[in-house]
Backbone and ligand atoms as CSV (ligand in chain L), in Angstrom:
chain,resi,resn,atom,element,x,y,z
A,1,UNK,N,N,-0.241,6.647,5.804
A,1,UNK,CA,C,-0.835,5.994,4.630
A,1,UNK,C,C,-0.595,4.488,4.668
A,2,UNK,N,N,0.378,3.869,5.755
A,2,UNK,CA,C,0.474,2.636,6.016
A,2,UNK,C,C,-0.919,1.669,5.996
A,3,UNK,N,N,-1.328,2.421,6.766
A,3,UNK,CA,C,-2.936,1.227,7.403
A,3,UNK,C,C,-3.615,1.587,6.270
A,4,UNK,N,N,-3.548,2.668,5.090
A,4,UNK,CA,C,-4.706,2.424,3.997
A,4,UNK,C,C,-4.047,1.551,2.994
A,5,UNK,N,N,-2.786,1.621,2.832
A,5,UNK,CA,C,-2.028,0.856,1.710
A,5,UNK,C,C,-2.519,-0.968,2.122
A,6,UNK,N,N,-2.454,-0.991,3.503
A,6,UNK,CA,C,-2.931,-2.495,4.090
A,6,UNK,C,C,-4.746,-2.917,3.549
A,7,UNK,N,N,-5.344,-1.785,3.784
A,7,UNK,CA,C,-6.516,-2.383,3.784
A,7,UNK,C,C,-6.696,-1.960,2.370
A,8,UNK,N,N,-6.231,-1.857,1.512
A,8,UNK,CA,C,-6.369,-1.470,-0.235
A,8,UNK,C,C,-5.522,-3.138,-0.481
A,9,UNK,N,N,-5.139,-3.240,0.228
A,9,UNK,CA,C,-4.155,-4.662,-0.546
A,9,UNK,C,C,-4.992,-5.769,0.114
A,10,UNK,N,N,-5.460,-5.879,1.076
A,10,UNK,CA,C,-6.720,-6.800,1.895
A,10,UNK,C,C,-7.650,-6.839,1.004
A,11,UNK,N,N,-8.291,-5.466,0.743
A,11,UNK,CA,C,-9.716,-5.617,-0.209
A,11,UNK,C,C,-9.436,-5.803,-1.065
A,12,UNK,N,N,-8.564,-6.100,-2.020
A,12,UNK,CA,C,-8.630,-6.639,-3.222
A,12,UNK,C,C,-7.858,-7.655,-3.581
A,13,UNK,N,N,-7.016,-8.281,-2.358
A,13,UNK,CA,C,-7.251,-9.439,-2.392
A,13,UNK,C,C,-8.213,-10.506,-2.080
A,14,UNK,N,N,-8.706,-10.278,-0.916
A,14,UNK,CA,C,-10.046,-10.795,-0.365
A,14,UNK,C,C,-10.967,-10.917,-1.606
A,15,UNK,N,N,-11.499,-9.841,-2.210
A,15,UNK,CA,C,-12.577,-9.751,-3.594
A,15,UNK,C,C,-11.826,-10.490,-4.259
A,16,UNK,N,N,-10.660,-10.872,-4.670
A,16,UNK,CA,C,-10.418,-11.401,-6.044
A,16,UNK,C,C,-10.796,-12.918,-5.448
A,17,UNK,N,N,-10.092,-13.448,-4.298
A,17,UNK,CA,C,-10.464,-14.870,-4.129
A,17,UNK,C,C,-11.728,-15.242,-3.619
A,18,UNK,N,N,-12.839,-14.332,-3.219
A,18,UNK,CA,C,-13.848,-14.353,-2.685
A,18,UNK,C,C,-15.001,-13.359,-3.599
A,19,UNK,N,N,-15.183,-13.490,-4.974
A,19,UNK,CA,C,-15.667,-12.168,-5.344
A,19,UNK,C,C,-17.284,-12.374,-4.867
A,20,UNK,N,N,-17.871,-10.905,-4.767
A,20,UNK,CA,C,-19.241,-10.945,-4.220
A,20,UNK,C,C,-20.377,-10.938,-5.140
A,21,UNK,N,N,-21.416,-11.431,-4.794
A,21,UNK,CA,C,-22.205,-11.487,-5.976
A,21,UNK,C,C,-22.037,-11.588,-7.963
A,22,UNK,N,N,-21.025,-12.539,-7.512
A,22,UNK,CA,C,-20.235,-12.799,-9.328
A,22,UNK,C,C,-21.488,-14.062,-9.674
A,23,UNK,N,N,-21.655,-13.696,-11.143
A,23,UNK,CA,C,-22.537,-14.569,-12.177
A,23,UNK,C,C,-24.213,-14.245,-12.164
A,24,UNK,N,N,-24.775,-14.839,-12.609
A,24,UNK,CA,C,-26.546,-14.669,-12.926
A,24,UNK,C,C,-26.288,-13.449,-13.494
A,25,UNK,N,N,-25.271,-12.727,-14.522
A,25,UNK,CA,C,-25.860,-10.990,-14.926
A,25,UNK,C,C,-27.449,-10.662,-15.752
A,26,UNK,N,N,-27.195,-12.263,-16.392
A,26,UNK,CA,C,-28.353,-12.399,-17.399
A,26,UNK,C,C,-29.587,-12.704,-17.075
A,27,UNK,N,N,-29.752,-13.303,-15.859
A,27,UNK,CA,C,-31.503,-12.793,-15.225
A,27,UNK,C,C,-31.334,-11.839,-14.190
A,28,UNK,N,N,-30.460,-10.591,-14.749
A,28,UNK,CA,C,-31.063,-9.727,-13.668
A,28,UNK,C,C,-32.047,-8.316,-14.934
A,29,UNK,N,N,-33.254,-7.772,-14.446
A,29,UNK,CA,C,-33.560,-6.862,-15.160
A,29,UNK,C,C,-33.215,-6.186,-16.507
A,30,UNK,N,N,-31.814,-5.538,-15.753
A,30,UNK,CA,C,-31.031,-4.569,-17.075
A,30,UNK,C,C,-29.586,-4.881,-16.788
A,31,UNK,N,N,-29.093,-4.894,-18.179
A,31,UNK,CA,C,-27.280,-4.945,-17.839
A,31,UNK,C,C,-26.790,-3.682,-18.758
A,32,UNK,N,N,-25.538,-4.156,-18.746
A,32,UNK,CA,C,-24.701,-3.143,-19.337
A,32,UNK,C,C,-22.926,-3.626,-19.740
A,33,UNK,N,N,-22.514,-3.171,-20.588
A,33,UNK,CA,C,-21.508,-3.922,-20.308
A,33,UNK,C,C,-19.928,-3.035,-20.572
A,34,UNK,N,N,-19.222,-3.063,-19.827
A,34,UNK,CA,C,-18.166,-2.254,-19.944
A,34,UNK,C,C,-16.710,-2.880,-20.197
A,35,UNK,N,N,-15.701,-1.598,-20.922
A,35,UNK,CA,C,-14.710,-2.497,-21.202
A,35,UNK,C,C,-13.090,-1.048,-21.111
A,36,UNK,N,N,-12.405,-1.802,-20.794
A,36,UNK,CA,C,-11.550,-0.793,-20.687
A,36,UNK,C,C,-10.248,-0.875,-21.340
A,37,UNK,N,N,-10.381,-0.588,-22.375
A,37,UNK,CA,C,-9.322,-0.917,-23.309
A,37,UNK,C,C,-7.603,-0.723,-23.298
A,38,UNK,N,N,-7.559,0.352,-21.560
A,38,UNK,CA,C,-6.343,0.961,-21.420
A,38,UNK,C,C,-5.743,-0.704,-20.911
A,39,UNK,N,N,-6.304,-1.701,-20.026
A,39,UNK,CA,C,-5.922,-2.583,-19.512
A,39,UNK,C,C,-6.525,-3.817,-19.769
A,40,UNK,N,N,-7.525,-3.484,-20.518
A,40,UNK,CA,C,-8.412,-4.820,-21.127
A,40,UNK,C,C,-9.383,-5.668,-19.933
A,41,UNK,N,N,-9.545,-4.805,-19.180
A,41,UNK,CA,C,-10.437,-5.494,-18.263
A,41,UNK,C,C,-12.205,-5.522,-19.117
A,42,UNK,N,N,-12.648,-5.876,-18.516
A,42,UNK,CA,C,-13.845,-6.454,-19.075
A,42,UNK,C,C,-15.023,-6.917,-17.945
A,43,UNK,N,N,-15.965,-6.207,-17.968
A,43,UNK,CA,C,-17.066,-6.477,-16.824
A,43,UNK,C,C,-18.518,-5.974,-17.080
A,44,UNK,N,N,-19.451,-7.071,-17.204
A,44,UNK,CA,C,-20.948,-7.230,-17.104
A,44,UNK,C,C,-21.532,-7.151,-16.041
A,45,UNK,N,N,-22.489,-5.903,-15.918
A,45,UNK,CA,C,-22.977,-5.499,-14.813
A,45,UNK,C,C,-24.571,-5.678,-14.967
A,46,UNK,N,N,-25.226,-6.541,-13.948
A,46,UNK,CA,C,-26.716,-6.624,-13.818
A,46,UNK,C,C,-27.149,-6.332,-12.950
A,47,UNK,N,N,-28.813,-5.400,-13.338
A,47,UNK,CA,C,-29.142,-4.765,-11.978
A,47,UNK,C,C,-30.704,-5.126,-12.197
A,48,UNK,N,N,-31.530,-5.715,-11.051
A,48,UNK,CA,C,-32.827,-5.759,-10.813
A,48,UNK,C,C,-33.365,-4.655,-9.832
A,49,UNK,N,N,-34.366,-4.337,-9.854
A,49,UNK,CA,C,-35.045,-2.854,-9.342
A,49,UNK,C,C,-36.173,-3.729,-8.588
A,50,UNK,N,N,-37.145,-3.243,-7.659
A,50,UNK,CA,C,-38.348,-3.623,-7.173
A,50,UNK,C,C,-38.548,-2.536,-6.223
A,51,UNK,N,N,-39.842,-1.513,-6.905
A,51,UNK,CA,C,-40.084,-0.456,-6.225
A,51,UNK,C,C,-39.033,0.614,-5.530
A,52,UNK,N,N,-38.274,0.798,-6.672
A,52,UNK,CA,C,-37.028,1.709,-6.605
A,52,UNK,C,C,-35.765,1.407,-5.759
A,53,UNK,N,N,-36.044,0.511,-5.712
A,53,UNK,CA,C,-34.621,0.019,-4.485
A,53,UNK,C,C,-33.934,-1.248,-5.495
A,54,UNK,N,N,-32.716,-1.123,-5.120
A,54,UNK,CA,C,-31.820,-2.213,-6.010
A,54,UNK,C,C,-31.710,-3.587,-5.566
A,55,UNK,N,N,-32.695,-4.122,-5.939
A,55,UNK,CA,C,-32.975,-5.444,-5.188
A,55,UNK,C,C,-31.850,-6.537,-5.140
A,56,UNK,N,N,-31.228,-6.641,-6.607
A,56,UNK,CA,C,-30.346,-7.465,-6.914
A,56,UNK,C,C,-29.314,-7.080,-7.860
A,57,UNK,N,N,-28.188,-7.018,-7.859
A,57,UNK,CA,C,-26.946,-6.770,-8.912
A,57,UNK,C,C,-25.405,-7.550,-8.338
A,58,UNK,N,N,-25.348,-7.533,-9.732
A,58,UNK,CA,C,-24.525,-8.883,-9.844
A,58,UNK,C,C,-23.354,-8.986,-11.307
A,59,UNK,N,N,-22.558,-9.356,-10.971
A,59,UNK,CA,C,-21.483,-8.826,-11.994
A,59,UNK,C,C,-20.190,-10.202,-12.835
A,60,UNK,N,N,-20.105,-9.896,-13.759
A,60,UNK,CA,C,-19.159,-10.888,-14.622
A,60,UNK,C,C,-17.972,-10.245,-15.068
A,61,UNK,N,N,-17.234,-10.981,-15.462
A,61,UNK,CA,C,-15.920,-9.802,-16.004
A,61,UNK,C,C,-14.491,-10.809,-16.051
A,62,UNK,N,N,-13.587,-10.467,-16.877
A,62,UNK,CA,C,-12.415,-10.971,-16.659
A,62,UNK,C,C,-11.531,-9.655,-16.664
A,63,UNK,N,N,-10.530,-9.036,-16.207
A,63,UNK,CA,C,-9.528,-8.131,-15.882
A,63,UNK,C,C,-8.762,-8.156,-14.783
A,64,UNK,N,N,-8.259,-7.183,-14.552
A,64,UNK,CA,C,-6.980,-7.063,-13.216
A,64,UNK,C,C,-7.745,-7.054,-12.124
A,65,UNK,N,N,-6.650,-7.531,-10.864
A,65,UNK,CA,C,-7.475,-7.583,-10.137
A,65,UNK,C,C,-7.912,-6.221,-9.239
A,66,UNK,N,N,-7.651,-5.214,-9.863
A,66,UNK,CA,C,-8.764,-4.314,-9.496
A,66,UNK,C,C,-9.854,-3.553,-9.857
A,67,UNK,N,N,-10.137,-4.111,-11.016
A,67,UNK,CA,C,-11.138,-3.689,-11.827
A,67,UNK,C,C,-12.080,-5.551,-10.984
A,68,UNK,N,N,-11.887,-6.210,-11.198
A,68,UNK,CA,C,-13.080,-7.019,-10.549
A,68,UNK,C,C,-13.204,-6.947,-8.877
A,69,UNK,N,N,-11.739,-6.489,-8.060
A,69,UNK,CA,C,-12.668,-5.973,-7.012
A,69,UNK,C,C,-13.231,-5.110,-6.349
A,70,UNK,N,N,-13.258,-4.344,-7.434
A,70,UNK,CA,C,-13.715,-2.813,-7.871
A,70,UNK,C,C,-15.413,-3.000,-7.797
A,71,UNK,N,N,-15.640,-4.508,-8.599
A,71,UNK,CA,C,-16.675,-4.664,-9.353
A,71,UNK,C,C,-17.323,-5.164,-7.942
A,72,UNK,N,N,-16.940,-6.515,-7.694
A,72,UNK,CA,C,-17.570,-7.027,-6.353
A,72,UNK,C,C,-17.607,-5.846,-4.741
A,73,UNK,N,N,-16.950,-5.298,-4.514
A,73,UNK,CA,C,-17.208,-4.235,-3.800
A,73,UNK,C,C,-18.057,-3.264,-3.907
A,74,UNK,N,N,-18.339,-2.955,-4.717
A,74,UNK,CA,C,-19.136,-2.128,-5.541
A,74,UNK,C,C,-21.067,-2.615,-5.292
A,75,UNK,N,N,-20.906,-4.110,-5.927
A,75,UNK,CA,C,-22.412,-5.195,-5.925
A,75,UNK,C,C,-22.646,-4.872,-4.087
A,76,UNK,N,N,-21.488,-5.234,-3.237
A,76,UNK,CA,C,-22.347,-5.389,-2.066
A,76,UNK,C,C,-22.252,-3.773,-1.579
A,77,UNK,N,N,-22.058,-2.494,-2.035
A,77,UNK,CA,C,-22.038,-1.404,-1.133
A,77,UNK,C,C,-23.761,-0.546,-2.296
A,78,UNK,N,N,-23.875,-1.210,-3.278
A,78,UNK,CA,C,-25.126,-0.923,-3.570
A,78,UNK,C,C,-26.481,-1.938,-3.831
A,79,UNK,N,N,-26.321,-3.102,-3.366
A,79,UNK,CA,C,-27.213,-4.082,-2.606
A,79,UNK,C,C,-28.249,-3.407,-1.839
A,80,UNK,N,N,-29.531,-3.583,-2.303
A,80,UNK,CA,C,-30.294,-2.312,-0.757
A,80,UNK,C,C,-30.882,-1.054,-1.290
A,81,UNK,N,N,-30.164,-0.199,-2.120
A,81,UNK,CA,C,-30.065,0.979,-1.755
A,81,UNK,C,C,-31.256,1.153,-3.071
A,82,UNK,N,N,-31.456,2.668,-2.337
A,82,UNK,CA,C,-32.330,3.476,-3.413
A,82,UNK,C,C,-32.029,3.667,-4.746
A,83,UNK,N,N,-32.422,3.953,-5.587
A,83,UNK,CA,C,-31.735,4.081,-6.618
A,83,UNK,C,C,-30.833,5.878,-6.567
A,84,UNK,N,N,-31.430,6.808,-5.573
A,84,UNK,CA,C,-30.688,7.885,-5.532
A,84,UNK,C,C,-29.199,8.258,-4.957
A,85,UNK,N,N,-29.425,7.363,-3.645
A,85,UNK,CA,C,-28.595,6.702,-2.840
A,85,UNK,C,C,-27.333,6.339,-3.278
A,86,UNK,N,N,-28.042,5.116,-4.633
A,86,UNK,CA,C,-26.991,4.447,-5.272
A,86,UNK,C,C,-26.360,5.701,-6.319
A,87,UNK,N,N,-27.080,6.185,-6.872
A,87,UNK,CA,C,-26.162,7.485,-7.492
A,87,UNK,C,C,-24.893,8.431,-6.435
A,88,UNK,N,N,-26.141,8.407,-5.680
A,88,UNK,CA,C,-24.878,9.272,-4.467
A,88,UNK,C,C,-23.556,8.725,-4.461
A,89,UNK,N,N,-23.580,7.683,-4.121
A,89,UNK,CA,C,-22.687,6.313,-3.660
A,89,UNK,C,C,-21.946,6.312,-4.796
A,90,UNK,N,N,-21.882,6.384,-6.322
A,90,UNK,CA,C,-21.127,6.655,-7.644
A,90,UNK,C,C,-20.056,7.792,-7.771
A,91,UNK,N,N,-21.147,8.250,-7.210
A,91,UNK,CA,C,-20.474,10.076,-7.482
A,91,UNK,C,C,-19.609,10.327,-6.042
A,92,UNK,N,N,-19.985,9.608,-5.149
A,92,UNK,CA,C,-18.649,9.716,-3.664
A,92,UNK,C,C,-17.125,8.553,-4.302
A,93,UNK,N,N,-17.650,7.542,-4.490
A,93,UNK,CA,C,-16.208,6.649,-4.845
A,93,UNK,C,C,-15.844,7.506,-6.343
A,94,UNK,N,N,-16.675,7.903,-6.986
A,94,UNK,CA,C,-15.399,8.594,-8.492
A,94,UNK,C,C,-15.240,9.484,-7.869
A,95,UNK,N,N,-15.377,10.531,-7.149
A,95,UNK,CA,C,-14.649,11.497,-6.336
A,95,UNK,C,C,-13.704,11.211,-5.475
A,96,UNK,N,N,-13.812,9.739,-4.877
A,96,UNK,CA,C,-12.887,9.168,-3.877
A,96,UNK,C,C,-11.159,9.108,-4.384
A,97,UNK,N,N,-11.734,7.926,-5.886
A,97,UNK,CA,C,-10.434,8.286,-6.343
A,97,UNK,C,C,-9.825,8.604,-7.524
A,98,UNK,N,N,-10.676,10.328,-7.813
A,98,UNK,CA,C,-10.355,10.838,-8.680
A,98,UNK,C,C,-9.619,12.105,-7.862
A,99,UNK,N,N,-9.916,12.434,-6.860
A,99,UNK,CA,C,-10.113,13.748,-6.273
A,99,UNK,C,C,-8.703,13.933,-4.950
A,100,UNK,N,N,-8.608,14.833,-5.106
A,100,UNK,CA,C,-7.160,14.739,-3.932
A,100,UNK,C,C,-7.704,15.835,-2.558
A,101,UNK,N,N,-8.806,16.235,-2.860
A,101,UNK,CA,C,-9.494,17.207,-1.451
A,101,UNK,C,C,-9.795,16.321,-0.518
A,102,UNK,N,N,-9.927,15.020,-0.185
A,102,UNK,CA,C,-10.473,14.641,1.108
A,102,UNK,C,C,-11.985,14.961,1.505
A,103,UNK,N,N,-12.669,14.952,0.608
A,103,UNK,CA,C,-14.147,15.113,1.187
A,103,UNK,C,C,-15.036,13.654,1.302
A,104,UNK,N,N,-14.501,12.650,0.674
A,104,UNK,CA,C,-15.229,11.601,1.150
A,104,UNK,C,C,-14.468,11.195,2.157
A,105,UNK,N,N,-15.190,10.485,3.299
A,105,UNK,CA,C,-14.705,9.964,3.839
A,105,UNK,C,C,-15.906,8.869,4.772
A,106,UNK,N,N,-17.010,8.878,4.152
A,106,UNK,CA,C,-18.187,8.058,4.775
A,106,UNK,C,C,-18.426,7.125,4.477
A,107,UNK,N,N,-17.923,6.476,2.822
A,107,UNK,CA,C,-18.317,5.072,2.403
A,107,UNK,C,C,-17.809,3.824,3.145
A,108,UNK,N,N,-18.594,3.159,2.659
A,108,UNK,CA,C,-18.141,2.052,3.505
A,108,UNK,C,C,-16.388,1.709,3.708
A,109,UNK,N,N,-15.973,0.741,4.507
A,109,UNK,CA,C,-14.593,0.230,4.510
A,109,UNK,C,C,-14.032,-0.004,2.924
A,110,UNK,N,N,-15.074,-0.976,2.651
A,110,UNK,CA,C,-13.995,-1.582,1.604
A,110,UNK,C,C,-14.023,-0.584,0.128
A,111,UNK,N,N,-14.780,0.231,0.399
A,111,UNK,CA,C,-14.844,1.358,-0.683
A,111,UNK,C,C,-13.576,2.270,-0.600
A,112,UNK,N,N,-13.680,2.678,0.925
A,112,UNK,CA,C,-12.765,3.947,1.053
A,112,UNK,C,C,-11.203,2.984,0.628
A,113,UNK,N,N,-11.183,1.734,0.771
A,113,UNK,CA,C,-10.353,1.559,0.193
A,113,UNK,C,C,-9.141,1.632,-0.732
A,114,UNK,N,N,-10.369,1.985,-1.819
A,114,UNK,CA,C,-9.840,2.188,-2.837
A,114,UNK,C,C,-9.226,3.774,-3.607
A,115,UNK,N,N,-9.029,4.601,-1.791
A,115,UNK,CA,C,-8.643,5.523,-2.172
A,115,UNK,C,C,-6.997,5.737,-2.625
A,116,UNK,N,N,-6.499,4.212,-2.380
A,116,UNK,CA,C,-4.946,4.217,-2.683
A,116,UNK,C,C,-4.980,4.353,-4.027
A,117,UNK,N,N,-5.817,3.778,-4.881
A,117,UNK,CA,C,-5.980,4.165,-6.426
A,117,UNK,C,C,-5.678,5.323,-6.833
A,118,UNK,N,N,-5.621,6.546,-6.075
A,118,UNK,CA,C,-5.013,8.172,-6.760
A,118,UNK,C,C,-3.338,7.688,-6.860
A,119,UNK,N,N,-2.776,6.747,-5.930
A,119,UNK,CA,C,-1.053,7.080,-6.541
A,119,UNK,C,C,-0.922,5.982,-7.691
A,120,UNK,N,N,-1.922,5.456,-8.125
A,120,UNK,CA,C,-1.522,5.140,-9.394
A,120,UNK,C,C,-2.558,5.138,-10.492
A,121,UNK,N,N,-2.460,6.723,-10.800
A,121,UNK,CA,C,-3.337,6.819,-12.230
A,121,UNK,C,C,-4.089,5.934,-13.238
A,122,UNK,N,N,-2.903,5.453,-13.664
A,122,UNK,CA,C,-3.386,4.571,-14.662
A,122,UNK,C,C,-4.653,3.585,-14.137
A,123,UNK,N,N,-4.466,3.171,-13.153
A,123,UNK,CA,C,-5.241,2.200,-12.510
A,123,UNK,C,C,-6.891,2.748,-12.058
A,124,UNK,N,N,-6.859,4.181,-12.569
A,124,UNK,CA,C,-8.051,4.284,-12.012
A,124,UNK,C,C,-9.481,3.845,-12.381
A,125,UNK,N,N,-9.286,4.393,-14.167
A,125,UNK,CA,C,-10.348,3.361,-15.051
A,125,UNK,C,C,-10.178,2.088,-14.565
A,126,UNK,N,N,-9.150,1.321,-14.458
A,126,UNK,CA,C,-9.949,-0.273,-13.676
A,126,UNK,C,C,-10.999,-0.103,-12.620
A,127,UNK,N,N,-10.366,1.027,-11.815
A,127,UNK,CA,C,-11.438,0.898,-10.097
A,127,UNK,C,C,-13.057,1.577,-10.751
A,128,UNK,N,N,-13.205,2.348,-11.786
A,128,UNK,CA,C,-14.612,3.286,-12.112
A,128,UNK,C,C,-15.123,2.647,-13.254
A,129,UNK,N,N,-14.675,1.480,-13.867
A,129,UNK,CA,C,-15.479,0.642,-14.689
A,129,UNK,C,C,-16.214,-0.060,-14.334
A,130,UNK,N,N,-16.392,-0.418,-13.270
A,130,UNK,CA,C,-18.012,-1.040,-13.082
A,130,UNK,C,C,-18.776,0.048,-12.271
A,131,UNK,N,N,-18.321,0.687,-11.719
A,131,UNK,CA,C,-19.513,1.508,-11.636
A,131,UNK,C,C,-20.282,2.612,-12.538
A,132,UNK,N,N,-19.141,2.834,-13.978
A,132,UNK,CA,C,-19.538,3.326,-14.842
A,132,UNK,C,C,-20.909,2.569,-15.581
A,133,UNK,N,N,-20.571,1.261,-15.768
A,133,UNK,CA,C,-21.161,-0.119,-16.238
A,133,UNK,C,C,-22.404,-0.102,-15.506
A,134,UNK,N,N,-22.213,0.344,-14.332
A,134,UNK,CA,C,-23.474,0.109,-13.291
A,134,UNK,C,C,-24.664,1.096,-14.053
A,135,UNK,N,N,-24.127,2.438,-13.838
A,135,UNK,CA,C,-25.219,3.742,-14.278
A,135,UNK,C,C,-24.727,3.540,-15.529
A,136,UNK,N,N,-24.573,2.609,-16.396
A,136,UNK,CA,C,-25.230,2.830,-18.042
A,136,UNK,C,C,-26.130,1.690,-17.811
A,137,UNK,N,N,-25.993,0.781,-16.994
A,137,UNK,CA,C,-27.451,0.034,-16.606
A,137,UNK,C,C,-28.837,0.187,-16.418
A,138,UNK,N,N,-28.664,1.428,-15.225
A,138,UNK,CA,C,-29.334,1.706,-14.646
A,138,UNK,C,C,-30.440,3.177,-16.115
A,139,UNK,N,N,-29.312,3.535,-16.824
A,139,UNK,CA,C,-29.826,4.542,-17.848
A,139,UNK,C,C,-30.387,4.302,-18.938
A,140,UNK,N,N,-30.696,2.978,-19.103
A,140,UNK,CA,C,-31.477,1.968,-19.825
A,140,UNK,C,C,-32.154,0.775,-19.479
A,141,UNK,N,N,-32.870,1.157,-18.618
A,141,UNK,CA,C,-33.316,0.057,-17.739
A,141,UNK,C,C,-33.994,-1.229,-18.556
A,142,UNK,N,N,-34.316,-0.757,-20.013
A,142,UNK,CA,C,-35.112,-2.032,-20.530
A,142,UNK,C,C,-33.626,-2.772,-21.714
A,143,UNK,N,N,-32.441,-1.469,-21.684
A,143,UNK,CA,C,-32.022,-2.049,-22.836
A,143,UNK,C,C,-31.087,-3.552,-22.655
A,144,UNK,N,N,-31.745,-4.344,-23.760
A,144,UNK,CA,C,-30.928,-5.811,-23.600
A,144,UNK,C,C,-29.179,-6.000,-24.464
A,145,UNK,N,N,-28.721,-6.249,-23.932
A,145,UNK,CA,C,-27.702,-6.323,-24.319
A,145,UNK,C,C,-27.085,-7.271,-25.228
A,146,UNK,N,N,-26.750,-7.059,-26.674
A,146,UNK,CA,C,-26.735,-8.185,-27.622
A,146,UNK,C,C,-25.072,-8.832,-27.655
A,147,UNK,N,N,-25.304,-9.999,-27.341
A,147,UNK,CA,C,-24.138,-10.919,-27.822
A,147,UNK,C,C,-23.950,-11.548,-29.233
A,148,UNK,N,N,-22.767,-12.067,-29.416
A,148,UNK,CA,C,-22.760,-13.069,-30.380
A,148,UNK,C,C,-23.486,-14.248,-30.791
A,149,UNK,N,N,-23.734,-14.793,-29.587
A,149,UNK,CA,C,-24.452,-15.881,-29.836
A,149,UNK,C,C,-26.023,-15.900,-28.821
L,1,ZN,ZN,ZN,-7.384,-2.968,-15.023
């Protein structure tokens, strides 16, 4: 578990000082916005569509740093993809690290990553809040999201 504990502490350091596709949430299509009250992280998720493929998504947020490089890992491993794809891709990382069977094991690097997240519970809502954020996006594709100002 050495070499995963390394590359779980790489990827989220790397994302925090380098995050991927961070800002523009507000001209993308549809957002959504999620919040996790166990740790107070906080992250705006935007997603543009063009002929069923996820053309563009892109993310805001202030929290720990694994809930935002949860978030930026996340933007570039569903960049591209179908929109079914991208469901697939939801339902393999919350199985990744919710699940203690070992059946994922195909996502990308910096995903499987985040399978060190099972030895610490608490931490897991940080790693599945933006992709929760993502598919309540995606499940309202027209709905706008109201701020304060
Ligand atoms: Zn957190």
């Amino acid at each position: 578990m050495t070499e995963l504990r390394e590359l779980y502490q790489e990827v989220i350091l790397d994302h925090n000082k380098r995050p991927r596709n961070y800002g523009g949430v507000s001209e993308c299509g549809s957002r959504a916005e999620g919040y996790n009250p166990l740790c107070g992280d906080r992250v705006s998720v935007g997603v543009s569509l063009a002929d069923g493929v996820i053309s563009d998504v892109r993310f805001e947020g202030a929290g720990c740093a694994i809930s935002q490089a949860s978030a930026s890992t996340m933007t570039e491993a569903l960049k591209g993809k179908g929109l079914d794809e991208a469901r697939q891709i939801c339902e393999e990382f919350h199985e990744l690290v919710t699940s203690n069977s070992g059946t994922v094991d195909h996502l990308d690097e910096s995903l499987m990553a985040f399978e060190g997240v099972r030895e610490f519970p608490i931490r897991i809502k940080c790693a599945t809040l933006p992709w929760h954020t993502f598919l309540a996006a995606l499940a309202e594709p027209n709905a706008e999201v109201t701020t304060e100002d």
